[in-house]
C-alpha positions in Angstrom: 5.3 -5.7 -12.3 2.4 -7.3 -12.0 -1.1 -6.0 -13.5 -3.5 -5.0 -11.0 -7.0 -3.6 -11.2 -7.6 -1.1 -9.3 -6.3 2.4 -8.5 -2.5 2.6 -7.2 -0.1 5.2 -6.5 3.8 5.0 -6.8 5.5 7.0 -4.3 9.5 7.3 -5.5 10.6 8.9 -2.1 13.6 10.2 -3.6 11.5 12.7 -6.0 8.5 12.8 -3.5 9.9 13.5 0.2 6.8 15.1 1.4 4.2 12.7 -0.1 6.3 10.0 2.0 6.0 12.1 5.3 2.8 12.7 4.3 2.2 9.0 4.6 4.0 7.9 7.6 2.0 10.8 9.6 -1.3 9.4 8.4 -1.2 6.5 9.3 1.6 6.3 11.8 3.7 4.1 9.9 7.1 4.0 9.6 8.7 3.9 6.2 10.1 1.2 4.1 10.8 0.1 1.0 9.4 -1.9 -0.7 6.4 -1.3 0.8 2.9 -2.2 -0.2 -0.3 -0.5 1.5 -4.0 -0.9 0.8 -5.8 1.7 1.6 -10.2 1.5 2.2 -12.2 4.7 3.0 -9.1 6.3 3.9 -7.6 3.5 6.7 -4.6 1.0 5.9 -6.3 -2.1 5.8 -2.9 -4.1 5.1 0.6 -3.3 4.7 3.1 -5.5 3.8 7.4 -4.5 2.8 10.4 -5.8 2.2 10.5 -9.7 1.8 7.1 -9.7 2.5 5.7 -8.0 -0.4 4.4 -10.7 -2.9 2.2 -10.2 -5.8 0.1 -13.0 -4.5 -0.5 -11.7 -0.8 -1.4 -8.2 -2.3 -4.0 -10.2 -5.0 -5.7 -11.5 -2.2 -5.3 -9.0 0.4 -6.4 -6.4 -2.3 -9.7 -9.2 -3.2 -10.0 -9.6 0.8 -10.8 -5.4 0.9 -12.9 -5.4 -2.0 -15.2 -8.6 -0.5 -15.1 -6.2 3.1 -17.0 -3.3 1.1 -19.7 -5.5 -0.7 
């Protein structure tokens, strides 16, 4: 796992159903796994899962939301 910076929550759907539901009603998406979401003043500003989850797309998608609220 690679170190990151910044707050981040784990959701293990298997031991948090509801926190998963929770999510997918929130911001209308649909569930997957692996699944990476960046969250800014409560909207998904990127989402990425699957194959598409790679530490260096969330580094800069994570620096790309950080330079938005400067």
């Amino acid at each position: 796992m690679a170190n990151v910076n910044q707050a981040v929550g784990i959701v293990i759907v298997q031991h948090a159903r509801p926190v998963s539901d929770e999510i997918e009603k929130r911001w209308s998406l649909p569930h997957e796994t692996p699944q990476v979401l960046i969250v800014r003043e409560g909207k998904v500003v990127w989402d990425a899962s699957h194959f598409n989850v790679k530490a260096a797309d969330v580094e800069k998608a994570v620096a790309n939301a950080e330079s938005q609220n400067d």
